[in-house]
Each structure stands twice: as structure tokens, then as C-alpha cells.
CHARMM internal coordinates of N, CA and C (Angstrom, degrees):
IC EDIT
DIST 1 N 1 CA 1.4499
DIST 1 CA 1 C 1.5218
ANGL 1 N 1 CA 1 C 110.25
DIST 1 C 2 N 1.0770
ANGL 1 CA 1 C 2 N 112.11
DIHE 1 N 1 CA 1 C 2 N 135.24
DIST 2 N 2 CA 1.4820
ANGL 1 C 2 N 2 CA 121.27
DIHE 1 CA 1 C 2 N 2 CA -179.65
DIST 2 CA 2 C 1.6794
ANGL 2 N 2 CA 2 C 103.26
DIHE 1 C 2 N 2 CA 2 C -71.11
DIST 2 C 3 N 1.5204
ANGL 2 CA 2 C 3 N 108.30
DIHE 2 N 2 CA 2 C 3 N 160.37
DIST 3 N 3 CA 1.5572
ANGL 2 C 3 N 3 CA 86.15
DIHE 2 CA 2 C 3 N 3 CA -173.13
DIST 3 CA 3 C 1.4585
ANGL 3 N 3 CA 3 C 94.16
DIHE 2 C 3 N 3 CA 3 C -164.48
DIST 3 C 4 N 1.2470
ANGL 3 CA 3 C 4 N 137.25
DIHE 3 N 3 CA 3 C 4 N -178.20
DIST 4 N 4 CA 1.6382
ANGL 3 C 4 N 4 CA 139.03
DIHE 3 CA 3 C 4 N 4 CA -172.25
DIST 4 CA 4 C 1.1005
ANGL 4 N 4 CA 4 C 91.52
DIHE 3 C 4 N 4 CA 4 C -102.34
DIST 4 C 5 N 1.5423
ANGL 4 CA 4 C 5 N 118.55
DIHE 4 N 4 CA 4 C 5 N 143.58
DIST 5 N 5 CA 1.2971
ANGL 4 C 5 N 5 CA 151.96
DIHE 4 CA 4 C 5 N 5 CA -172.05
DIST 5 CA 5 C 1.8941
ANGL 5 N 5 CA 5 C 115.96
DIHE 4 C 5 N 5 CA 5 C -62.73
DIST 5 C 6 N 1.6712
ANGL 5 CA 5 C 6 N 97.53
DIHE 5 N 5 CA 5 C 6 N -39.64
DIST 6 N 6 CA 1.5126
ANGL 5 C 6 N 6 CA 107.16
DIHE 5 CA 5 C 6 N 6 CA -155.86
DIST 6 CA 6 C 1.2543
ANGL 6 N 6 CA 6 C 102.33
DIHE 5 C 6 N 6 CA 6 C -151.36
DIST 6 C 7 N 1.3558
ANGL 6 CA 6 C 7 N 119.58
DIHE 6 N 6 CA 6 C 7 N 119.30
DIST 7 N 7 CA 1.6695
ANGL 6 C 7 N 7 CA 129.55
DIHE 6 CA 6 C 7 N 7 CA -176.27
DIST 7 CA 7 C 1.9064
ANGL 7 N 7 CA 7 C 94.84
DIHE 6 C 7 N 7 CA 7 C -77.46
DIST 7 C 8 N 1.5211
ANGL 7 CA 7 C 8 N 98.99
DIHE 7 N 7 CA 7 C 8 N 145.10
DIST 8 N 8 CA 1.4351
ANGL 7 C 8 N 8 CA 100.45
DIHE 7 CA 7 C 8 N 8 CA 177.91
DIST 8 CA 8 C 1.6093
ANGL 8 N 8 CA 8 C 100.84
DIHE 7 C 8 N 8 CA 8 C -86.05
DIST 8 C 9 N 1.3690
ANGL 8 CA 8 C 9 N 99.32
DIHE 8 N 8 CA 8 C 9 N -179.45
DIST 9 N 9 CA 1.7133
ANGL 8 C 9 N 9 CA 96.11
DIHE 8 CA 8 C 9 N 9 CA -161.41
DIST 9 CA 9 C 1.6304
ANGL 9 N 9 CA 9 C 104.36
DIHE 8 C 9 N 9 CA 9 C -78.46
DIST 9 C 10 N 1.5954
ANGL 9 CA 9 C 10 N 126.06
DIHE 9 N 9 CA 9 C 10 N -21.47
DIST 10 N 10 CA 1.3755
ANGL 9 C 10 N 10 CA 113.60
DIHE 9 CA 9 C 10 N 10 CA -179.86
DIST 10 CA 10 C 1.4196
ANGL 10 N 10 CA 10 C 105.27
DIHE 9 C 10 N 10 CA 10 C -74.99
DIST 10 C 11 N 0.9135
ANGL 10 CA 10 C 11 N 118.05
DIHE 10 N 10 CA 10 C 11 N -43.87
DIST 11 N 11 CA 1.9203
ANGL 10 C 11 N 11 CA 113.91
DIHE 10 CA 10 C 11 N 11 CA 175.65
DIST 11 CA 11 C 1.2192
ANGL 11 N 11 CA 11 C 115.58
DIHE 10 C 11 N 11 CA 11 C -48.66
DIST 11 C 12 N 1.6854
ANGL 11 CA 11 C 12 N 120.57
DIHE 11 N 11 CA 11 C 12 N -40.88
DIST 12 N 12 CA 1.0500
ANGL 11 C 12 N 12 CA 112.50
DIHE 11 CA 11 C 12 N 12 CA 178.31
DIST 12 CA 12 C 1.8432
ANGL 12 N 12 CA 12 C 121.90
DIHE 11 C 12 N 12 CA 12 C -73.38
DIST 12 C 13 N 1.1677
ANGL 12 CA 12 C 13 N 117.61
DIHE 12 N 12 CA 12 C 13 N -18.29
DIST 13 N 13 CA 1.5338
ANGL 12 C 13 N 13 CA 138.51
DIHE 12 CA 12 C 13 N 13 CA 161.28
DIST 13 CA 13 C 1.4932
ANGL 13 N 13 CA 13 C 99.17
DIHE 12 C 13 N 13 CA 13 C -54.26
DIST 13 C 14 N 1.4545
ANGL 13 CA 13 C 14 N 116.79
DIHE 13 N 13 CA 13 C 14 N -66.85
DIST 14 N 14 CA 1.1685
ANGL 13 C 14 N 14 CA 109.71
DIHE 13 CA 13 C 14 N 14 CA -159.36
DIST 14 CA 14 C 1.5731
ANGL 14 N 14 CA 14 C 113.61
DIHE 13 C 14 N 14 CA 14 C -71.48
DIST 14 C 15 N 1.4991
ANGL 14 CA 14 C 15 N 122.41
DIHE 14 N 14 CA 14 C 15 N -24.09
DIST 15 N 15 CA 1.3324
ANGL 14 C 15 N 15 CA 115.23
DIHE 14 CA 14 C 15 N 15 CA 158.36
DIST 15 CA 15 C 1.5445
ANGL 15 N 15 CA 15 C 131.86
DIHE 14 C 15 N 15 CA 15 C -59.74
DIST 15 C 16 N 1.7371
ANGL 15 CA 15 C 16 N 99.07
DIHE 15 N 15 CA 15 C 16 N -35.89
DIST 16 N 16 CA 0.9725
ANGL 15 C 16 N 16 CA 104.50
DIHE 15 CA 15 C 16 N 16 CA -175.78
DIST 16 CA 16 C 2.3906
ANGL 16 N 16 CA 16 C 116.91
DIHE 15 C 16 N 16 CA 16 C -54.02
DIST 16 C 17 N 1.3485
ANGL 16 CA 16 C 17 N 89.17
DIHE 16 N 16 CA 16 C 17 N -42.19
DIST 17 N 17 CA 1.3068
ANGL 16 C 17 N 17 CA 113.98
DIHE 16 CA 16 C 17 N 17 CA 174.52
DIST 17 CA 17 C 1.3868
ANGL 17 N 17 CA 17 C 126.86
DIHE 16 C 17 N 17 CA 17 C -54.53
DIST 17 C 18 N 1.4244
ANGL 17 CA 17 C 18 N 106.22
DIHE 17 N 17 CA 17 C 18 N -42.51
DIST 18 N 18 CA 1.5775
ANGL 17 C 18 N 18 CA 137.32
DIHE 17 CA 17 C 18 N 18 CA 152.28
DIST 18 CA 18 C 1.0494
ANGL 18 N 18 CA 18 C 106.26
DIHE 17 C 18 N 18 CA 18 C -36.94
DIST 18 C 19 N 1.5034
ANGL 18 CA 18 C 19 N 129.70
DIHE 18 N 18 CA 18 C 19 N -73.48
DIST 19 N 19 CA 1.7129
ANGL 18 C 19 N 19 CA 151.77
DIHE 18 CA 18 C 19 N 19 CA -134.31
DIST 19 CA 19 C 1.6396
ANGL 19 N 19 CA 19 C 88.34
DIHE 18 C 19 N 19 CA 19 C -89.11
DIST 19 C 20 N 1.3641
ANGL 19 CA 19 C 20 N 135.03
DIHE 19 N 19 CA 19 C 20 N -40.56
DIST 20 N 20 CA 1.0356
ANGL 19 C 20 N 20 CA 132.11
DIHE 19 CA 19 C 20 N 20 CA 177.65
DIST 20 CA 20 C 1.4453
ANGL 20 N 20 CA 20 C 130.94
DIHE 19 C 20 N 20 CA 20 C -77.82
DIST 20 C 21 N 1.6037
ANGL 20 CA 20 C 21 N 105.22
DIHE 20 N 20 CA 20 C 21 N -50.15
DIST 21 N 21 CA 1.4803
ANGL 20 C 21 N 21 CA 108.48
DIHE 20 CA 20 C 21 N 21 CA 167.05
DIST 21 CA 21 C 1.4817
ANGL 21 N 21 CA 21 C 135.03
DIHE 20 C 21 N 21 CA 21 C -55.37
DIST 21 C 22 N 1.7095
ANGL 21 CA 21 C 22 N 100.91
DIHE 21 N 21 CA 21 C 22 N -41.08
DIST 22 N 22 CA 1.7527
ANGL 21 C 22 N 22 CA 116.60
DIHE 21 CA 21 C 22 N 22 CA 178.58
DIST 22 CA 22 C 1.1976
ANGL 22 N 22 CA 22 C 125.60
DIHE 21 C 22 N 22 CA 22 C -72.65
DIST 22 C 23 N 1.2837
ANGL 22 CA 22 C 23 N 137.22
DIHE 22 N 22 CA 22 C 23 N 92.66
DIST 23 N 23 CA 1.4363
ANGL 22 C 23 N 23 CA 154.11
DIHE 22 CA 22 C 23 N 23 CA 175.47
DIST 23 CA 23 C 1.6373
ANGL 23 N 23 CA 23 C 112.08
DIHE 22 C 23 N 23 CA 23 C -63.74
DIST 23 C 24 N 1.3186
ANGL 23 CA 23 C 24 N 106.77
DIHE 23 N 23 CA 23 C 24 N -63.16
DIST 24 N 24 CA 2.1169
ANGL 23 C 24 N 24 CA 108.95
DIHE 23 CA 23 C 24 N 24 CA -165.07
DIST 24 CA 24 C 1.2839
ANGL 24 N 24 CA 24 C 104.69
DIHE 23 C 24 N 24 CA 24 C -134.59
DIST 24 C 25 N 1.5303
ANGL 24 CA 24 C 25 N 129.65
DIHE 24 N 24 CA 24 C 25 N -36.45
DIST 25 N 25 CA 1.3512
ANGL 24 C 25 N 25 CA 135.75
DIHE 24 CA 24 C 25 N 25 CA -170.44
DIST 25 CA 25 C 1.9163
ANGL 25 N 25 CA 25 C 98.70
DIHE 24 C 25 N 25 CA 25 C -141.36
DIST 25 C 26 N 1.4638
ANGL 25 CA 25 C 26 N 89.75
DIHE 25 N 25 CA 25 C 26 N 163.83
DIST 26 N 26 CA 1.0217
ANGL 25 C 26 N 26 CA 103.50
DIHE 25 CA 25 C 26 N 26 CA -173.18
DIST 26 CA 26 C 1.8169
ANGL 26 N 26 CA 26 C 98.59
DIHE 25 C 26 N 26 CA 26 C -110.19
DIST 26 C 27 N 1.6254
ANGL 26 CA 26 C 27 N 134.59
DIHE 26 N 26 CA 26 C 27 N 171.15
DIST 27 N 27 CA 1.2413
ANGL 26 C 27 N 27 CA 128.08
DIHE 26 CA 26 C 27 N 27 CA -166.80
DIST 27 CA 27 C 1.7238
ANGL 27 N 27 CA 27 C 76.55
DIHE 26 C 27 N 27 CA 27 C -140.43
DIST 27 C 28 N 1.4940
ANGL 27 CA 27 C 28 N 100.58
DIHE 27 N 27 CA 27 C 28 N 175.14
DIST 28 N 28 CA 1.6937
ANGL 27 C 28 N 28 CA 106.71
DIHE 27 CA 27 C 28 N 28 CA -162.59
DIST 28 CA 28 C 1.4215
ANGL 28 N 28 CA 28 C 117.39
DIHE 27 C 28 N 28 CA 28 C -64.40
DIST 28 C 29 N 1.4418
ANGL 28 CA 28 C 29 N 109.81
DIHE 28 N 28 CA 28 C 29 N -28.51
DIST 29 N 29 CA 1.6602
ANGL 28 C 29 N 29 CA 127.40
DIHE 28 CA 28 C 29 N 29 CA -174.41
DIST 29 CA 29 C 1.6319
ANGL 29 N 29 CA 29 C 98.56
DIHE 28 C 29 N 29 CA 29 C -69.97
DIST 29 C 30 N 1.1713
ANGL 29 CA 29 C 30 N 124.18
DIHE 29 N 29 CA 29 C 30 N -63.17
DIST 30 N 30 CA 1.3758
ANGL 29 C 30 N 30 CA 141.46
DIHE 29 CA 29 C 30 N 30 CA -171.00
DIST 30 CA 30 C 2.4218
ANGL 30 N 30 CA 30 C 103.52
DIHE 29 C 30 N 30 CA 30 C -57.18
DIST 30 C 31 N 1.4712
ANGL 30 CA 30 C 31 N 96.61
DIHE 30 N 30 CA 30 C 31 N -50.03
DIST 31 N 31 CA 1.2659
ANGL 30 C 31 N 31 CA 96.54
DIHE 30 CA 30 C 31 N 31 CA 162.75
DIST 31 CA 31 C 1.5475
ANGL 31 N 31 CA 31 C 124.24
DIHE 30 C 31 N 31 CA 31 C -62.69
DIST 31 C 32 N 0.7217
ANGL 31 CA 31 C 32 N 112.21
DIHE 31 N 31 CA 31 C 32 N -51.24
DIST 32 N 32 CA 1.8474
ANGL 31 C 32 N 32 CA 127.23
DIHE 31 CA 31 C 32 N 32 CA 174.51
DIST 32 CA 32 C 1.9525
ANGL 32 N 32 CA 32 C 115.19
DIHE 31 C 32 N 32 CA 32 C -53.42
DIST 32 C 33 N 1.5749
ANGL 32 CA 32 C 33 N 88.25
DIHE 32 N 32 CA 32 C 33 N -31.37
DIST 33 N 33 CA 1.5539
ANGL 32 C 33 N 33 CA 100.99
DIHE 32 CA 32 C 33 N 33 CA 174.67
DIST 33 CA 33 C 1.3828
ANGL 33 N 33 CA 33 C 100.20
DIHE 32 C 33 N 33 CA 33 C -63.92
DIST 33 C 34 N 1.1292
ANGL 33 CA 33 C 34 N 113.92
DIHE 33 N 33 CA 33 C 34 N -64.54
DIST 34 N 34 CA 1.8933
ANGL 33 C 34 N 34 CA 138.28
DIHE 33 CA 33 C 34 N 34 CA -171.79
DIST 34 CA 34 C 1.3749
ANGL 34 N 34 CA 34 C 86.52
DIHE 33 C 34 N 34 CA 34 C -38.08
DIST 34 C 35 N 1.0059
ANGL 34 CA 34 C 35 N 122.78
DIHE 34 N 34 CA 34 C 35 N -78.10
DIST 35 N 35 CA 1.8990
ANGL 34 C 35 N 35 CA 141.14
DIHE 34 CA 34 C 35 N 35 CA -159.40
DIST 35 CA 35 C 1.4133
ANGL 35 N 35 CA 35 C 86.53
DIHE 34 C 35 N 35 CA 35 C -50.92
DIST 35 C 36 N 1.0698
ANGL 35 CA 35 C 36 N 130.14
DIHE 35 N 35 CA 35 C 36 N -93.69
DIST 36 N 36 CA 1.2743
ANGL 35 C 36 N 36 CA 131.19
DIHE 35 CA 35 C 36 N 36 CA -144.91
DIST 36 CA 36 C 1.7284
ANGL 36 N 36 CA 36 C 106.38
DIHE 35 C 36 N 36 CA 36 C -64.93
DIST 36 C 37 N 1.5949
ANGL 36 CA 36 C 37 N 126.93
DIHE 36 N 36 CA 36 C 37 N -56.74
DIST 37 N 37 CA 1.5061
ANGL 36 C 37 N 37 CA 100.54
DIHE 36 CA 36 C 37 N 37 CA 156.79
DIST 37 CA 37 C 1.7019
ANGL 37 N 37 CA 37 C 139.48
DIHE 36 C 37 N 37 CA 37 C -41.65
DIST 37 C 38 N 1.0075
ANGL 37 CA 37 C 38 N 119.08
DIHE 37 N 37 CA 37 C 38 N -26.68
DIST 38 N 38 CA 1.5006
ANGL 37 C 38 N 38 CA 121.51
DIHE 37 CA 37 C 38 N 38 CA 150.52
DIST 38 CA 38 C 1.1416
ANGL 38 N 38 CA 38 C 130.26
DIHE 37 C 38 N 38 CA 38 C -51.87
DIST 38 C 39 N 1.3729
ANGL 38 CA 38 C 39 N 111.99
DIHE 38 N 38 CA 38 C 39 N -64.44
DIST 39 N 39 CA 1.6294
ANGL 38 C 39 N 39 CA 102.32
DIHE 38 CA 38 C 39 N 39 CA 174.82
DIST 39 CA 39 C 1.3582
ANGL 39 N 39 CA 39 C 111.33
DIHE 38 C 39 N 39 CA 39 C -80.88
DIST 39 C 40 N 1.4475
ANGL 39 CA 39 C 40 N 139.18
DIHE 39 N 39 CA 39 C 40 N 29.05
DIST 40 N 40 CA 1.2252
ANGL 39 C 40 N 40 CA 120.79
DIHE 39 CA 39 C 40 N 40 CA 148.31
DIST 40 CA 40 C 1.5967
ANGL 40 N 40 CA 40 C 108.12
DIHE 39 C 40 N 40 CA 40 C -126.23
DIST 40 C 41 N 1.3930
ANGL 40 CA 40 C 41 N 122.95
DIHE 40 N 40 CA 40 C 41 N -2.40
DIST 41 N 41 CA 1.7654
ANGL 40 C 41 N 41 CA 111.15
DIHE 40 CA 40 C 41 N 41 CA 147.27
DIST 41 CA 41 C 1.7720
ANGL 41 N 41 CA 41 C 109.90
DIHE 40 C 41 N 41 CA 41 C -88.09
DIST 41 C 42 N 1.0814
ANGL 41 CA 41 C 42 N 114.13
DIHE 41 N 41 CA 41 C 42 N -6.26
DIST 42 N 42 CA 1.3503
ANGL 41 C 42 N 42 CA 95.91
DIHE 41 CA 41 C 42 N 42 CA -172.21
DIST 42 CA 42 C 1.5174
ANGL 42 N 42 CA 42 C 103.56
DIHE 41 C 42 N 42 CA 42 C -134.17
DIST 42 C 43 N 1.5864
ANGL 42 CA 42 C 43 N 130.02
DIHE 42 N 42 CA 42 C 43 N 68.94
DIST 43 N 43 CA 1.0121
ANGL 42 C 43 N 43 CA 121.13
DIHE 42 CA 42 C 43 N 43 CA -162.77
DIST 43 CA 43 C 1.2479
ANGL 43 N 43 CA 43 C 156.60
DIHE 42 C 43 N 43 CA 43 C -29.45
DIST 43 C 44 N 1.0668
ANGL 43 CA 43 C 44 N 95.48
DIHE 43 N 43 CA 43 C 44 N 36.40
DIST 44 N 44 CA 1.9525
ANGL 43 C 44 N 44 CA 95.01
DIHE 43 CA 43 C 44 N 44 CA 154.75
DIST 44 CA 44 C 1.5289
ANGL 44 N 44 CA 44 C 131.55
DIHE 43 C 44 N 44 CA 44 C -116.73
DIST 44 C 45 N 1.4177
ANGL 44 CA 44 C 45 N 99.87
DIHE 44 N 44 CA 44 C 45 N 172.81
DIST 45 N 45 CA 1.6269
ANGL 44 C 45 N 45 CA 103.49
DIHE 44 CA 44 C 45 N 45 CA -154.68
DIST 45 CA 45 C 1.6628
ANGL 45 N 45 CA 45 C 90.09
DIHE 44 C 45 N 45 CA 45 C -80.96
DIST 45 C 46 N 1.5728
ANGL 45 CA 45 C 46 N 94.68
DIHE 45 N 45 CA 45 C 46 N 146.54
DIST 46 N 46 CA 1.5693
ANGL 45 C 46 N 46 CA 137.03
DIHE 45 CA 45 C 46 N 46 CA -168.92
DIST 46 CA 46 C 1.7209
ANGL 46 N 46 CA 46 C 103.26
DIHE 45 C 46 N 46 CA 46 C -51.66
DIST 46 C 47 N 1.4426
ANGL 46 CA 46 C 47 N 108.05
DIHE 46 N 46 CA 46 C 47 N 98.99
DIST 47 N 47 CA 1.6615
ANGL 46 C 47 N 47 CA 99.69
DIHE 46 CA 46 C 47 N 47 CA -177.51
DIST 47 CA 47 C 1.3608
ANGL 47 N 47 CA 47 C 89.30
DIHE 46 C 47 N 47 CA 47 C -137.94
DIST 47 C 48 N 1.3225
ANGL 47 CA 47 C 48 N 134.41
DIHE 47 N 47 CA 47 C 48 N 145.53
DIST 48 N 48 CA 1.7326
ANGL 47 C 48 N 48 CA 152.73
DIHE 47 CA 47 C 48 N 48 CA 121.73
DIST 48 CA 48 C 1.3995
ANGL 48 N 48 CA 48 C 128.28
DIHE 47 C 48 N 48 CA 48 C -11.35
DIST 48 C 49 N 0.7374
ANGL 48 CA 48 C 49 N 129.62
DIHE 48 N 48 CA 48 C 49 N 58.31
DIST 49 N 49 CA 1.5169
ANGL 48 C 49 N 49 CA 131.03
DIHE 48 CA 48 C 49 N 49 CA -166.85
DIST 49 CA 49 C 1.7113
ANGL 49 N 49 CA 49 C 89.97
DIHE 48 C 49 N 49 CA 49 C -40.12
DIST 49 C 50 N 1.6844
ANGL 49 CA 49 C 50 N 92.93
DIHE 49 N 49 CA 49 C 50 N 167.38
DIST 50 N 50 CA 2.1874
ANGL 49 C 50 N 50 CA 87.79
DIHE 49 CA 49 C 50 N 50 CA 174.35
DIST 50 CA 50 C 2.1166
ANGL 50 N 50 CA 50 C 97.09
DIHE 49 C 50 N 50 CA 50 C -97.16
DIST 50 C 51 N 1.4917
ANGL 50 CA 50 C 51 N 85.53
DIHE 50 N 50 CA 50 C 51 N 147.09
DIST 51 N 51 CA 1.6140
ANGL 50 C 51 N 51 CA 84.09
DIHE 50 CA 50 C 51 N 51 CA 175.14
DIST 51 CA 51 C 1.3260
ANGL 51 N 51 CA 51 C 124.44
DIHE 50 C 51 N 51 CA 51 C -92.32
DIST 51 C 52 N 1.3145
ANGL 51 CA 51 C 52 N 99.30
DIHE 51 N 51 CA 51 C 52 N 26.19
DIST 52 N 52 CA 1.9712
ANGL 51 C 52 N 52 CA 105.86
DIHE 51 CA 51 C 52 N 52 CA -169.44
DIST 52 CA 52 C 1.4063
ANGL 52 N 52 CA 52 C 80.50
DIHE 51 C 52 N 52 CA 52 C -79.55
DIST 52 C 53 N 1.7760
ANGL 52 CA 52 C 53 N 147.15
DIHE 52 N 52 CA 52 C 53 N -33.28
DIST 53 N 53 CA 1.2397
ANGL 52 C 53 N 53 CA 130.88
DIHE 52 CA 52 C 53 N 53 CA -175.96
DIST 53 CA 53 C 1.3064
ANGL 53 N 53 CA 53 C 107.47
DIHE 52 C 53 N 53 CA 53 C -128.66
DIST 53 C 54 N 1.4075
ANGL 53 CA 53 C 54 N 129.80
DIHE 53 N 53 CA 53 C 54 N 130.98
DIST 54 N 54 CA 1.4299
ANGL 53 C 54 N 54 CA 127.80
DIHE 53 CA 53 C 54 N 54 CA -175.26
DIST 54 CA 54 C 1.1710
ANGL 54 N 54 CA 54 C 144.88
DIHE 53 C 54 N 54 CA 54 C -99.81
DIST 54 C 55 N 1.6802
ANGL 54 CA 54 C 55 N 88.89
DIHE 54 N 54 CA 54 C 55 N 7.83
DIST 55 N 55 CA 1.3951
ANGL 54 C 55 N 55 CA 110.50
DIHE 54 CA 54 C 55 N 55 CA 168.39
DIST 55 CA 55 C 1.6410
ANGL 55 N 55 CA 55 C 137.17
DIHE 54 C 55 N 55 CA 55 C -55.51
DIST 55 C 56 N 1.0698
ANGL 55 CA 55 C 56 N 92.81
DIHE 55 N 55 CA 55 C 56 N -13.06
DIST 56 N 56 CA 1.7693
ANGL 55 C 56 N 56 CA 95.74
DIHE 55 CA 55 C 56 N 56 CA 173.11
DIST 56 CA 56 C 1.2066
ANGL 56 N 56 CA 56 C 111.89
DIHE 55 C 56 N 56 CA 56 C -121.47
DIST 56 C 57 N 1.4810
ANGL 56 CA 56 C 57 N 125.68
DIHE 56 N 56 CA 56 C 57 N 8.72
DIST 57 N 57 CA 1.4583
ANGL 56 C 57 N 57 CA 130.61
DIHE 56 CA 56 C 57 N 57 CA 162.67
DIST 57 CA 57 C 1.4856
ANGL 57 N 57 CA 57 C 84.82
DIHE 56 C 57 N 57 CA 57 C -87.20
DIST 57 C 58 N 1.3477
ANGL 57 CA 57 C 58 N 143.94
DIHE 57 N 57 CA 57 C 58 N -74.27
DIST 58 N 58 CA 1.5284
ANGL 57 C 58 N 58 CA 142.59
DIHE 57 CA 57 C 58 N 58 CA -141.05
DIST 58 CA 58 C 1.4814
ANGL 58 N 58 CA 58 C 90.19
DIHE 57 C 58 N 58 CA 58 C -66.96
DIST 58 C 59 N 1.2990
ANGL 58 CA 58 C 59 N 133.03
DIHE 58 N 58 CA 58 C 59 N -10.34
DIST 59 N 59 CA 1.6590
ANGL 58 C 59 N 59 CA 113.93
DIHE 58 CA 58 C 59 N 59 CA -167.48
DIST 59 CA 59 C 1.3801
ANGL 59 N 59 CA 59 C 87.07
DIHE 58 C 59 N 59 CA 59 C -123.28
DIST 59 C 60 N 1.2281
ANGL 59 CA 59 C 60 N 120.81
DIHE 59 N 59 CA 59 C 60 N 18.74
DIST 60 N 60 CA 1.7521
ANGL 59 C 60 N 60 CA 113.20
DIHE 59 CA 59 C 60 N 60 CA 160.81
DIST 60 CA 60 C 1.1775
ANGL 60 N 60 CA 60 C 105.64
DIHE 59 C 60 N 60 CA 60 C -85.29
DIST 60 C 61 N 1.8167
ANGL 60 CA 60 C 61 N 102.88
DIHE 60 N 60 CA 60 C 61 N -46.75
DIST 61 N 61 CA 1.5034
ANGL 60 C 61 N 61 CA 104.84
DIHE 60 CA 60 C 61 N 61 CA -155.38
DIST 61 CA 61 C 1.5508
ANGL 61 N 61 CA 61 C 96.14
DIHE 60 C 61 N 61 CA 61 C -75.11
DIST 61 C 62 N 1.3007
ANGL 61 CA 61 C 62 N 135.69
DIHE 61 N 61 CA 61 C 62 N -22.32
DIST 62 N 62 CA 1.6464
ANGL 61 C 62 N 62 CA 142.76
DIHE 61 CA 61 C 62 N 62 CA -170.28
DIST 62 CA 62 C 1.8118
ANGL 62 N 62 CA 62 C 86.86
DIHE 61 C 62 N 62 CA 62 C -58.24
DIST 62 C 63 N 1.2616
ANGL 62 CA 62 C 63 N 109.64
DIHE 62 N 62 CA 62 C 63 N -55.81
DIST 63 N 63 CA 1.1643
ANGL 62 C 63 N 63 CA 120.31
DIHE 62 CA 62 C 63 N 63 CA -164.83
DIST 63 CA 63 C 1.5405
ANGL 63 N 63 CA 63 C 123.88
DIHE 62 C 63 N 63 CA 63 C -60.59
DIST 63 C 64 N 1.1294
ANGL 63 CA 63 C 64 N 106.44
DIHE 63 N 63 CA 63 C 64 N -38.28
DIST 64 N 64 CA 1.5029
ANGL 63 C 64 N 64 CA 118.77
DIHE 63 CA 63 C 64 N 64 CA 156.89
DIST 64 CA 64 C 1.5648
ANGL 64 N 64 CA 64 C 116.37
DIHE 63 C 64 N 64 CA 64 C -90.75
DIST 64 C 65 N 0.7036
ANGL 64 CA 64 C 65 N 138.36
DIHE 64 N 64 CA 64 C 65 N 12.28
DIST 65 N 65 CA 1.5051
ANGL 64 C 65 N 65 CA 140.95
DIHE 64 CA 64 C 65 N 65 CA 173.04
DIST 65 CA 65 C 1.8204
ANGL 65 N 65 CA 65 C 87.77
DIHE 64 C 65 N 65 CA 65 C -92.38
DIST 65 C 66 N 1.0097
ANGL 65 CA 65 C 66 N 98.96
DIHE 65 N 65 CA 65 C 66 N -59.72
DIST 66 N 66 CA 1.9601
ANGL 65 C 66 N 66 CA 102.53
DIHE 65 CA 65 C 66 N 66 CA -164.84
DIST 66 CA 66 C 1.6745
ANGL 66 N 66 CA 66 C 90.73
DIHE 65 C 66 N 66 CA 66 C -64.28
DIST 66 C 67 N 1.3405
ANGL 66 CA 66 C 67 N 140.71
DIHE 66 N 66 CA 66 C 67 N -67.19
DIST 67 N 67 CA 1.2751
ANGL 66 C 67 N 67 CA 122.59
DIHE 66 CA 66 C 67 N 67 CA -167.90
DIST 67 CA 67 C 1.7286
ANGL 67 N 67 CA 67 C 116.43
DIHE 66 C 67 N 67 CA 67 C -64.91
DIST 67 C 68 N 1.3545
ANGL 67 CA 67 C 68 N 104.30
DIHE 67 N 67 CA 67 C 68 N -15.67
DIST 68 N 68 CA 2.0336
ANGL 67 C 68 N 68 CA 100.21
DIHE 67 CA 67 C 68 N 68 CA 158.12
DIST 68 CA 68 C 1.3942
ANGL 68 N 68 CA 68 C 106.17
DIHE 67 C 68 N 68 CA 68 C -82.84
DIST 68 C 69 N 1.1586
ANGL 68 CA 68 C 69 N 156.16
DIHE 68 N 68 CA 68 C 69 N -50.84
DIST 69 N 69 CA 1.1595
ANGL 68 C 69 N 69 CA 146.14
DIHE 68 CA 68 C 69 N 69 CA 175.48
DIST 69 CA 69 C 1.2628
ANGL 69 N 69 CA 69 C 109.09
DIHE 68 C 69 N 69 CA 69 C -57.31
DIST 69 C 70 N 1.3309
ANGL 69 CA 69 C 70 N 151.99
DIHE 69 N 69 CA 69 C 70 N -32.59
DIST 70 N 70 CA 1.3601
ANGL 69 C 70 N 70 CA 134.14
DIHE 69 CA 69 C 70 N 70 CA 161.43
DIST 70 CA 70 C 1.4977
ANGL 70 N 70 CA 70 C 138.62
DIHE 69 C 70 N 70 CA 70 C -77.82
DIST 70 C 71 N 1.5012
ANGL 70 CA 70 C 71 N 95.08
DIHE 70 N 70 CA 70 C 71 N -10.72
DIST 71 N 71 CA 1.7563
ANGL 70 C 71 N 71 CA 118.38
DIHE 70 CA 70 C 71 N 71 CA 158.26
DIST 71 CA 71 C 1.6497
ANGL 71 N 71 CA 71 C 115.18
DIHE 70 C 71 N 71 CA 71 C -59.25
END
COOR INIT
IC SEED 1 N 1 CA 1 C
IC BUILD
């Protein structure tokens, strides 16, 4: 997926905040974070994955973890 180069500095706050608070599960605010930073570093439009499987939430956040660490 093609994706933006450089997180602006409030996104990067708000991950940062993320990365600290979330221990085992995520709560709706913290999910919605995930969702919505994805589809705007990684272009596509803003959808919910279902949480009956969490495999594409855990490889969002993989996914944004690596584009904040290279910012």
C-alpha cells in the first residue's frame, strides 16, 4: 500500500499516548485511533475492521508502529 511519507506531529502525540496506555486490549477510542490513522497513512477510506478476528487490527498497529519509528 502506498502510504504518506511523514506523520504530522499531533498523530504522532496521539500514538505516542496510544503506545503507552494499551497493555492487552484495545477500548473504542484507542480502536478508532488505529482505524482512522490507517486510512489516512495508508490510503484507504476509514472502515472498522470486525473484532471477532484481530488480525488486521494487530497488523495495522505493526504498520503504524514502523511508520512512527521512522519519523
Amino acid at each position: 500500500m502506498e502510504r504518506h511519507r511523514i506523520m504530522v506531529e499531533v498523530d504522532k502525540l496521539d500514538w505516542y499516548k496510544f503506545k503507552t496506555e494499551v497493555k492487552h486490549s484495545l477500548n473504542q477510542k484507542q480502536f478508532e485511533l488505529v482505524c482512522q490513522l490507517h486510512s489516512k497513512y495508508f490510503n484507504h477510506n476509514y472502515y472498522k475492521p470486525c473484532t471477532c478476528s484481530p488480525a488486521i487490527i494487530k497488523q495495522w498497529i505493526a504498520q503504524i508502529d514502523e511508520l512512527y519509528e521512522t519519523n
